[in-house]
Each structure stands twice: as C-alpha cells, then as structure tokens.
C-alpha positions as YAML, in Angstrom:
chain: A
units: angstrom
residues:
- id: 1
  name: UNK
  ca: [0.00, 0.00, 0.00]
- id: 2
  name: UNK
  ca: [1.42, 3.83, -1.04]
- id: 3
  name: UNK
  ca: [2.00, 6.00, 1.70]
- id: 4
  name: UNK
  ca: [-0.79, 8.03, 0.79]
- id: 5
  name: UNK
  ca: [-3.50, 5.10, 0.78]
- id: 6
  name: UNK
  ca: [-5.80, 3.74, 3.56]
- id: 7
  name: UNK
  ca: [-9.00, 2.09, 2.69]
- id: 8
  name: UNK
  ca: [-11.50, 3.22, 5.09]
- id: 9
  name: UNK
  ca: [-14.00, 0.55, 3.83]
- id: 10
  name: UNK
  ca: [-14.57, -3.09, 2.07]
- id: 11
  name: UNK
  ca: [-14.51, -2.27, -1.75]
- id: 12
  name: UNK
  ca: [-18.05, -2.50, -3.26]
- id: 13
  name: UNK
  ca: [-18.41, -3.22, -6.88]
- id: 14
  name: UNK
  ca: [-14.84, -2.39, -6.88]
- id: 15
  name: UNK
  ca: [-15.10, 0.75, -4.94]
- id: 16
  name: UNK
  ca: [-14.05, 1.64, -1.77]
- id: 17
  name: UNK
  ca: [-13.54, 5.02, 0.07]
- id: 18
  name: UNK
  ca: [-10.17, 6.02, 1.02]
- id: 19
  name: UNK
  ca: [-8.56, 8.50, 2.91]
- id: 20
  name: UNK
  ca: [-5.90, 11.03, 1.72]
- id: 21
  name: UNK
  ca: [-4.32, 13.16, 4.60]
- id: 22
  name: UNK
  ca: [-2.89, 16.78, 3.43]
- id: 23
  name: UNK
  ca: [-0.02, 16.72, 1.04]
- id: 24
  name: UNK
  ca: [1.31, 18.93, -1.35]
- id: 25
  name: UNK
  ca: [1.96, 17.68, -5.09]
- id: 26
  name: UNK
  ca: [4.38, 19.60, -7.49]
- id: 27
  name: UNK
  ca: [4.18, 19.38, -11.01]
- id: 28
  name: UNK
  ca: [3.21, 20.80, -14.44]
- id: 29
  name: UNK
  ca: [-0.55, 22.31, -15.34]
- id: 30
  name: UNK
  ca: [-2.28, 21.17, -18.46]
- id: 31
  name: UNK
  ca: [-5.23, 22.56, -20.49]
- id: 32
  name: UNK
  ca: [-6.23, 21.78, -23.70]
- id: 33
  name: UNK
  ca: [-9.65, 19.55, -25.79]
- id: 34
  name: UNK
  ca: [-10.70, 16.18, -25.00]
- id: 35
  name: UNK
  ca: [-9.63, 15.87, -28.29]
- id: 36
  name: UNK
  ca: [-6.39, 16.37, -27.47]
- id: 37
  name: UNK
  ca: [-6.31, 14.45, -24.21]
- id: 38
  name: UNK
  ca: [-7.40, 11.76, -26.48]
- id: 39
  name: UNK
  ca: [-4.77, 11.76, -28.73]
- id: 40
  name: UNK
  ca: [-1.85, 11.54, -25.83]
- id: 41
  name: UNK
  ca: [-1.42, 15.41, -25.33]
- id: 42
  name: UNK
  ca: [-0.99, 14.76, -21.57]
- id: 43
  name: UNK
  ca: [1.37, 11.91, -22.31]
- id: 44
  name: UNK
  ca: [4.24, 14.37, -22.24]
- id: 45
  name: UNK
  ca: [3.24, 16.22, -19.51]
- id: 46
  name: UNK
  ca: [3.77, 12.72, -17.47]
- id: 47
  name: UNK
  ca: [7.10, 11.86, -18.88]
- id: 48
  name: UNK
  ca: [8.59, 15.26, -17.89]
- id: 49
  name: UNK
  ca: [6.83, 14.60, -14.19]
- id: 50
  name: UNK
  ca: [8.05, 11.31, -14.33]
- id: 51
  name: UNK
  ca: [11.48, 12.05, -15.12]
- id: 52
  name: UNK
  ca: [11.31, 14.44, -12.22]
- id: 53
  name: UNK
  ca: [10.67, 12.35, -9.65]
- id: 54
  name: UNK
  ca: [13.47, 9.85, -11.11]
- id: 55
  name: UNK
  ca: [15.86, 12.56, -10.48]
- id: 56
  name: UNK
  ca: [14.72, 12.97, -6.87]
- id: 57
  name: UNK
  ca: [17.10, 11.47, -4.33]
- id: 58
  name: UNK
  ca: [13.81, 10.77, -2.07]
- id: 59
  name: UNK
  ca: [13.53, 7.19, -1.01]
- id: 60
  name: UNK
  ca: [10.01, 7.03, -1.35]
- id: 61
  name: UNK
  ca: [8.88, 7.01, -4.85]
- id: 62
  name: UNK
  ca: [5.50, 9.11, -4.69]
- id: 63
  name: UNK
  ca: [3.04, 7.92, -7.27]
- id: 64
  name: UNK
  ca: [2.42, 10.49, -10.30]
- id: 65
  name: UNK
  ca: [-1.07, 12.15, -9.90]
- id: 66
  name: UNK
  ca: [-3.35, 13.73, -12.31]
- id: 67
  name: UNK
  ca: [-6.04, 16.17, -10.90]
- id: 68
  name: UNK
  ca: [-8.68, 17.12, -13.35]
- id: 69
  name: UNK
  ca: [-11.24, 20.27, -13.06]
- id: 70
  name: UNK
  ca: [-13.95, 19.92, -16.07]
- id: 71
  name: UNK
  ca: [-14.71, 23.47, -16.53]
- id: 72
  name: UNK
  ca: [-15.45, 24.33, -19.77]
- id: 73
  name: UNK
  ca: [-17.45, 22.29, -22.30]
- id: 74
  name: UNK
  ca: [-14.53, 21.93, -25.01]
- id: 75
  name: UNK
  ca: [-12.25, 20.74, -22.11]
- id: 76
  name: UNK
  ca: [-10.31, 20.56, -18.83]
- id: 77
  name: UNK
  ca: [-7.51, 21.41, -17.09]
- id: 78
  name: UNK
  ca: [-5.17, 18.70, -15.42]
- id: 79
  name: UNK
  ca: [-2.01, 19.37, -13.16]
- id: 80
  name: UNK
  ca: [-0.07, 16.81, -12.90]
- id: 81
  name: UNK
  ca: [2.56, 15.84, -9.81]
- id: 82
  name: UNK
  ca: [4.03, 13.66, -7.50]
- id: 83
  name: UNK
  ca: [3.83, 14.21, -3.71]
- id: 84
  name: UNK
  ca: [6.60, 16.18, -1.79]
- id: 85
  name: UNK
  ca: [6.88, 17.25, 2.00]
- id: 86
  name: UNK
  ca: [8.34, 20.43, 0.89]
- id: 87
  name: UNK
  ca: [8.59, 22.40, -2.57]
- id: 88
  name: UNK
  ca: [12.20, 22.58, -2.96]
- id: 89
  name: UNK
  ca: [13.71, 23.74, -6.06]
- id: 90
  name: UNK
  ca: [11.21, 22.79, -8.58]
- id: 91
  name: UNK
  ca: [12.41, 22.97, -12.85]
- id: 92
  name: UNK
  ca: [10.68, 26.41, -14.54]
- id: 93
  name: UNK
  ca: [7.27, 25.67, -15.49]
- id: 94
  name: UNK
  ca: [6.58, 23.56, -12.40]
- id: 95
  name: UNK
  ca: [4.24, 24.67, -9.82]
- id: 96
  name: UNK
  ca: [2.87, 23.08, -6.31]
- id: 97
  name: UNK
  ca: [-0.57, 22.68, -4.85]
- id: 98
  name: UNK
  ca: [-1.86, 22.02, -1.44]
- id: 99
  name: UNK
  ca: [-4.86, 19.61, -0.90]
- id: 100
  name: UNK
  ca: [-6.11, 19.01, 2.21]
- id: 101
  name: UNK
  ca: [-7.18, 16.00, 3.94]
- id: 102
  name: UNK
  ca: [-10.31, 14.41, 2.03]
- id: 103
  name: UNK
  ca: [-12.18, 11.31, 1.70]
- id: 104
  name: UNK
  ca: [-12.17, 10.04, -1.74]
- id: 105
  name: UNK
  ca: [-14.20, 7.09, -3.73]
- id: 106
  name: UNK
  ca: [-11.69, 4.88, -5.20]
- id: 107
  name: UNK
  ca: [-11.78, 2.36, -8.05]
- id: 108
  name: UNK
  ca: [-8.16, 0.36, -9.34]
- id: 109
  name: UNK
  ca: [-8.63, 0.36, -13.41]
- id: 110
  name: UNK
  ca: [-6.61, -2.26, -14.83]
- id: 111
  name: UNK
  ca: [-5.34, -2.67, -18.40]
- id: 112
  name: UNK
  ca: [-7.69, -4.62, -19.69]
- id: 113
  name: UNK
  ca: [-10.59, -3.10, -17.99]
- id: 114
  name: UNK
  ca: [-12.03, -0.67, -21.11]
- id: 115
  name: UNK
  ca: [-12.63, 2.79, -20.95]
- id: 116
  name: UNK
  ca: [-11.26, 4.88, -18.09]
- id: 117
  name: UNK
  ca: [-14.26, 7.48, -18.62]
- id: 118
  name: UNK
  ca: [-16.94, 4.39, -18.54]
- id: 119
  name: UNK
  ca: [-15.51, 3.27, -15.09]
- id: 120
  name: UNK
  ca: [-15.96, 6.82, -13.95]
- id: 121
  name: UNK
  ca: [-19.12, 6.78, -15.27]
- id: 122
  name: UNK
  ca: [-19.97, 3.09, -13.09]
- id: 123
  name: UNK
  ca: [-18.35, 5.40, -10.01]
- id: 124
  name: UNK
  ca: [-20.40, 8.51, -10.00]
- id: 125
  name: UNK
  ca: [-23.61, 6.31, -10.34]
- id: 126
  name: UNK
  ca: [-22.10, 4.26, -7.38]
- id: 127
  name: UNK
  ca: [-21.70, 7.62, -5.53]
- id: 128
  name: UNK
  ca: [-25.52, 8.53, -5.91]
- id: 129
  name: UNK
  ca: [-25.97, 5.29, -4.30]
- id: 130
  name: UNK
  ca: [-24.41, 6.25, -0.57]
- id: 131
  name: UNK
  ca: [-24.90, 8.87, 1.70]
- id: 132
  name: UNK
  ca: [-22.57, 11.02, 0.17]
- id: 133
  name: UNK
  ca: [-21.94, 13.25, -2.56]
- id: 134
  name: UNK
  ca: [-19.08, 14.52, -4.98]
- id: 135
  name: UNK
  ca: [-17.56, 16.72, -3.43]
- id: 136
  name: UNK
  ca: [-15.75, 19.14, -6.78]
- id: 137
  name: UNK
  ca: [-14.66, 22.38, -4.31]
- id: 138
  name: UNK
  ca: [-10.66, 21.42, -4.78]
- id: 139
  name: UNK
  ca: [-10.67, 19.39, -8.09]
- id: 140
  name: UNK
  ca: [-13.22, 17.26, -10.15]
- id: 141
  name: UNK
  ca: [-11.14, 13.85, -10.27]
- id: 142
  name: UNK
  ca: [-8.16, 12.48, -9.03]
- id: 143
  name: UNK
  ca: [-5.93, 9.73, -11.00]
- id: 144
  name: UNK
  ca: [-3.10, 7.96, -9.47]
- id: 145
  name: UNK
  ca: [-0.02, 6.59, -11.72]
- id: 146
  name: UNK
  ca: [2.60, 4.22, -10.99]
- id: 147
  name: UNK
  ca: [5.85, 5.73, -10.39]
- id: 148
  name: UNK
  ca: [7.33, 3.58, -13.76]
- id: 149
  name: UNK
  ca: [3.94, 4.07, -15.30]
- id: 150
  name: UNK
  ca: [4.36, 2.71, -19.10]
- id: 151
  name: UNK
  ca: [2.03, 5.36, -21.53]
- id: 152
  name: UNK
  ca: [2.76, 2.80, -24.63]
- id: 153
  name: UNK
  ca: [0.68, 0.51, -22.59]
- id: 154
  name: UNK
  ca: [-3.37, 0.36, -22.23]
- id: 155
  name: UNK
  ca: [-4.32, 2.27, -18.70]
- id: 156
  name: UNK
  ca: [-3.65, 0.85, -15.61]
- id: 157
  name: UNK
  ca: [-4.07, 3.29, -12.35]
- id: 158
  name: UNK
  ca: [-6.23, 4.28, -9.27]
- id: 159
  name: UNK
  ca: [-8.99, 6.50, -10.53]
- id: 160
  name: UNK
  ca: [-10.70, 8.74, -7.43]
- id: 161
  name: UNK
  ca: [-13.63, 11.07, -6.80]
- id: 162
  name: UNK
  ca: [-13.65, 13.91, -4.17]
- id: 163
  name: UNK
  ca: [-16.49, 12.93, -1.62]
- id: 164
  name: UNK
  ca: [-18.35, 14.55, 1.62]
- id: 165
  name: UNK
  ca: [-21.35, 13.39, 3.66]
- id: 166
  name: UNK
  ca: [-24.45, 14.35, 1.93]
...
C-alpha cells in the first residue's frame, strides 16, 4: 500500500472510500480539448513529471497524480505531480498545490478493464448510491499513476472522486 492510501471501507463493486491526509503535489498544469487528451497530449506532460521524480534522491517514490477540473465544455484542465513534503527547487514551469485531507471514492482500473471514462461513469452512479456526494470544491477527479507508469501501454491506475457526507 502507497503511503498516501488507507481504505477506510470493504470495496463495493470495486469501490471503496479512502482516505488522503494533506499533502502537497508539485508538477506541471495542463489545459487543452478532450480531443487532445485523447490523442496523448498529456502523455508528455507525465514523462517530464516522471522524469522528475526519477531525479529525486527521495527514497520514497510518490506515485504520479493527475487532478482534473472539467470546466469548460470543449475541455479541462489537469495538473499533474508527485507528492513532496516540501517544494524545494522545482524545474521552470513547475508549480505546487496544497490539498487538504479528504475522503475520496476509489476504483483500481486495470489494463484490460475498457474505458477509463466508462468506469468513472460506473463510479459517480455508485456515488448517488451512498450517503454522500461529490464533493468538486478542490478538483473534479483524481488519478493515481505508478511511479514507472508505461504510456505505450493500455491504462492501468487508481482513478478517485472527491467525496463529503451528503
């Protein structure tokens, strides 16, 4: 289990909530078309994180995360980082945010488990079904990448929802 995991309950259908405590991610912002996103523009924005956290001398390898806001009907913005106690000297063009501690739903998608937007789809409805609600005040989803993530590769990573009691 990552350092920044805890399940907080059985999974259900595959989904269980989990607990994130604060943490600050630096990293590189991304806007652009789903159209884009589709056709691997974010894949570079990962390599360059990616390579930055191989340079770290940190022990712990934080996984790369992708935070998504879906703000605009021809698109979204993404940042994408790794987790660090303290900024540090960061390469131009990277930034740092701070999250605070949040409950999240939580799904694994595996490589051969289709469409990353249908098994957000399966989670919101799953959502609905609780006693709690998406919560979209700090970001609209979360999306958690091996360290050695391979983007040649069909997706494999933790895909997560922002949730609060309803």
């Amino acid at each position: 289990m990552c350092l920044l995991c805890s399940e907080a309950a059985a999974a259900d259908q595959g989904i269980a909530l989990t607990e994130r405590p604060a943490h600050r991610l630096c990293g590189l912002h991304w806007q652009g078309t789903y159209g884009e996103a589709a056709r691997g523009a974010i894949h570079s924005v990962i390599r360059d994180v990616q390579a930055f956290a191989a340079r770290r001398e940190s022990g712990w390898r934080s996984p790369i995360v992708g935070l998504s806001w879906n703000d605009r009907p021809d698109g979204f913005r993404y940042f994408v980082g790794i987790a660090m106690d303290d900024a540090g000297e960061l390469p131009e063009g990277f930034g740092s945010l701070v999250l605070p501690e949040m409950t999240l739903a939580s799904s694994w998608h595996g490589a051969g488990d289709g469409e990353v937007v249908a098994h957000y789809v399966r989670m919101i409805d799953w959502v609905k079904t609780q006693s709690i609600s998406w919560d979209k005040r700090h970001f609209h989803h979360r999306e958690e990448y091996p360290h050695d993530v391979d983007l040649t590769k069909p997706p494999a990573l933790r895909l997560l929802i922002p949730v609060s009691p309803a």
